[in-house]
C-alpha positions in Angstrom: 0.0 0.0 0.0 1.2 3.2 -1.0 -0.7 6.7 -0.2 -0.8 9.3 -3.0 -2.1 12.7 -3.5 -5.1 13.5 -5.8 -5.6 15.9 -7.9 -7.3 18.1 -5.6 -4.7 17.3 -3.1 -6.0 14.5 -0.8 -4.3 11.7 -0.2 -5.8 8.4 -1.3 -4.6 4.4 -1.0 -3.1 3.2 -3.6 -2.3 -1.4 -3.9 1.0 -2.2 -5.0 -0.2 -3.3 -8.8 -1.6 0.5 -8.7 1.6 1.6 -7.0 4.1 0.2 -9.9 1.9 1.8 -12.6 1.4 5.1 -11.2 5.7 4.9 -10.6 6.0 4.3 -13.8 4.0 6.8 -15.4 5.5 8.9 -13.1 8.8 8.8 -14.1 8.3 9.0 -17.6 6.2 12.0 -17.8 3.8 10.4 -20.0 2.7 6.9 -21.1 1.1 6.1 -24.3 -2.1 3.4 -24.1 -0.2 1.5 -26.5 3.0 1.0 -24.4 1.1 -0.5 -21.7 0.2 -3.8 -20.9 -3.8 -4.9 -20.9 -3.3 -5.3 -17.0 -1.7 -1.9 -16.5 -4.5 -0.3 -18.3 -6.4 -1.4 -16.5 -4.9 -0.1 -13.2 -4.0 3.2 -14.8 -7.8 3.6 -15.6 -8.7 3.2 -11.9 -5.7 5.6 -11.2 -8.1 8.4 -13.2 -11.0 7.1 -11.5 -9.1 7.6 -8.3 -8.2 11.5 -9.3 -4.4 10.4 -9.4 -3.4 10.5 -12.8 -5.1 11.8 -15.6 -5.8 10.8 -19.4 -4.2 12.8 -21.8 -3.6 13.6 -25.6 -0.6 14.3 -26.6 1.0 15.2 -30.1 -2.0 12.7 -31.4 -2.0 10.0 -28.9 -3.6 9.1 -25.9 -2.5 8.2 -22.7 -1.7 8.7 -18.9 0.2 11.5 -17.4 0.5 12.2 -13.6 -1.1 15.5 -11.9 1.9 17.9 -11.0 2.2 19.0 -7.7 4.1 22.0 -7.1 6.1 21.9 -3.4 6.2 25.0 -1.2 9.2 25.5 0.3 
């Protein structure tokens, strides 16, 4: 279990299948539907249900990209 902010800023609980998704669209900025497996589609799509990352278009394709969160200091 891994706890996440949403897009509004709450935190929400996030399972370890969720967790290695939402990492990994992390890191890469943005994940294209094609590059993911059937399984981690469908986690990401429970992600945007969840508010924690969000579906996106980008230079004509779709996929997932993770709210920003800018840090005070």
């Amino acid at each position: 279990m891994k706890s996440v902010k949403t897009k509004q800023g709450f935190l929400t609980f996030i399972n370890n299948s969720e967790s290695r998704v939402f990492d990994k669209i992390k890191i890469c900025d943005f994940m294209c539907v094609n590059s993911l497996s059937e399984a981690e589609k469908h986690h990401a799509d429970l992600l945007v249900q969840k508010n924690v990352l969000a579906k996106v278009e980008q230079d004509e394709k779709i996929g997932y990209r993770a709210y920003n969160r800018k840090i005070r200091l």
